[in-house]
N, C-alpha and C positions, 0 to 999 in steps of 0.2 A: 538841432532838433528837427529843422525841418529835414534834411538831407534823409533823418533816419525815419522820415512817416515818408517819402518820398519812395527811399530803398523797399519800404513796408507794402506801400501802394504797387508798385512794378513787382514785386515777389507776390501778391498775391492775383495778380494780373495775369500775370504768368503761371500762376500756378491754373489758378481756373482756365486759362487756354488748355495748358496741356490735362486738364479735368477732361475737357469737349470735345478731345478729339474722338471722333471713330474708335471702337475696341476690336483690335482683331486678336481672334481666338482661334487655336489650332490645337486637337488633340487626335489621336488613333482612328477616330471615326469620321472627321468633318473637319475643313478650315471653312471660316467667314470672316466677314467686319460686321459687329453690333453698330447700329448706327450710335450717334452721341448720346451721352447718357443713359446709355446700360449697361446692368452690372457684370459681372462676374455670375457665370453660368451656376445654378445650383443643380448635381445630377441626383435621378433616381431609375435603379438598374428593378427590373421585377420580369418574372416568368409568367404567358397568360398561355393557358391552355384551349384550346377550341375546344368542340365536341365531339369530334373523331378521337382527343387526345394527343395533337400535336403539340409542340409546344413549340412558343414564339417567343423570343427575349426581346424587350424593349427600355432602352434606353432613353431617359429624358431627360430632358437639360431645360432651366427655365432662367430667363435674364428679365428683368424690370424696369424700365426707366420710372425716374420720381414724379412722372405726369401720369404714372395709373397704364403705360403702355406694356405690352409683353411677346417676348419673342420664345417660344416653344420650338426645342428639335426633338421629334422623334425617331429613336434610329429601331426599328424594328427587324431582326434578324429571325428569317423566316426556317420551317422544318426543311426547305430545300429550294433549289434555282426557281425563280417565279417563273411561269412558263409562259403567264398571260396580264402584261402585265397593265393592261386597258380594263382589264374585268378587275383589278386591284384598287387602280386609282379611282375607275367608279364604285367599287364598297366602302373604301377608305372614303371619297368625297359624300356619299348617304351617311354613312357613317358621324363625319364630321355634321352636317348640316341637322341630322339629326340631335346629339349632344346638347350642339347650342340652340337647338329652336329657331334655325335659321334660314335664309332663303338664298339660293346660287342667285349671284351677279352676274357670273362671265367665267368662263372657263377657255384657256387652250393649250395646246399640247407643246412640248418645247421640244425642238429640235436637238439631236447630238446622238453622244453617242450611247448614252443611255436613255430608256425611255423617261419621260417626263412630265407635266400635265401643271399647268397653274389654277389658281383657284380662286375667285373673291367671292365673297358672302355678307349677307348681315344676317343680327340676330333680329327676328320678329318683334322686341321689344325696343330695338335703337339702340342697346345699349353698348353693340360691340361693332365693329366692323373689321374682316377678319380676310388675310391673303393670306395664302398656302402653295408652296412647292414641294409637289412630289413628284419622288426621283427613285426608280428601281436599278439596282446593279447588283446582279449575280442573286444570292440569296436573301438581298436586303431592302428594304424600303424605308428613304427617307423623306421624313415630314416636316418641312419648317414650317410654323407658323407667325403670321404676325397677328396679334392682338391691338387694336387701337379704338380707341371711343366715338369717334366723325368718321367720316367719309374723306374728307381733307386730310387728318391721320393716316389713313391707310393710304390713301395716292401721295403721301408725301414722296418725294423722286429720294429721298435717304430711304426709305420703306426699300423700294424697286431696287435701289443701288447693292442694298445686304442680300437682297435674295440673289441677285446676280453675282457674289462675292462666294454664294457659298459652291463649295466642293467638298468631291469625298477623293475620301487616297487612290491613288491607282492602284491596279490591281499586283502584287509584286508578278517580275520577268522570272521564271522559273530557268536557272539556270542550266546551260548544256553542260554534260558532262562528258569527261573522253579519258579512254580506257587506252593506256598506254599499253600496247604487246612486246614481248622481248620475242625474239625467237633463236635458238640457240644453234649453230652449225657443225 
């Protein structure tokens, strides 16, 4: 009896280890790692039109851990190549700050080969405390967000570690092609 509450105890020990690890998630638009306990991305695909009448498809994925935490990616595929893409991350970041009722912490730009831009914030009521990467390539704009309730939440170095995990696909190498000639004598 004891051997099999022992067997019981190590199985479910191990089972909750492999519960806690990091979740990494790869699909067509983004790979990351969720930090520990969060779930399985729910998406929602929709068409938002401006008022020129463009239209912009935005894809969003939301994952939740059981402490009330959330991780939002927005993948927004825009009418055409961003051309500017500093006048973007500042509409998107009023944009943002606006929503929540919120006030900018810190902002700076990231380095590479796409342009970039980080974000922290809180909400004017405390309730939220919120980091954001955004990242333009080609005709897209992506937006991670982290959601977390403290300040200590959102600077946890797992928070910092997912946004640095995430990537988008490369872009494919368009292949050369060669035109074999015959020529007859």
């Amino acid at each position: 009896m004891k051997s099999k509450l022992a067997f019981l105890i190590i199985a479910l020990t191990a089972a909750a280890a492999i519960a806690a690890e990091p979740t990494p998630v790869q699909n067509d638009q983004f790979s990351m790692t969720l930090p520990t306990g969060f779930g399985d991305f729910a998406k929602q695909t929709q068409t938002v039109s401006s008022p020129d009448g463009k239209k912009t498809e935005v894809t969003t994925y939301v994952s939740k851990s059981p402490t009330g935490e959330a991780v939002v990616v927005s993948v927004s595929k825009m009418p055409g190549k961003v051309s500017d893409a500093d006048k973007l991350f500042a509409s998107t970041r009023d944009a943002l700050l606006k929503s929540t009722s919120a006030t900018l912490d810190k902002e700076e730009k990231i380095p590479g080969d796409n342009p970039g831009e980080k974000i922290w914030f809180h909400s004017n009521n405390g309730a939220a405390f919120l980091r954001s990467r955004l990242i333009v390539a080609g005709d897209t704009l992506y937006n991670v967000l982290y959601v977390g309730h403290s300040e200590d939440q959102r600077n946890n170095p797992a928070v910092a570690s997912m946004l640095d995990t995430f990537t988008i696909p490369a872009a494919p190498v368009a292949q050369a092609t060669t035109t074999a000639t015959t020529t007859s004598h």
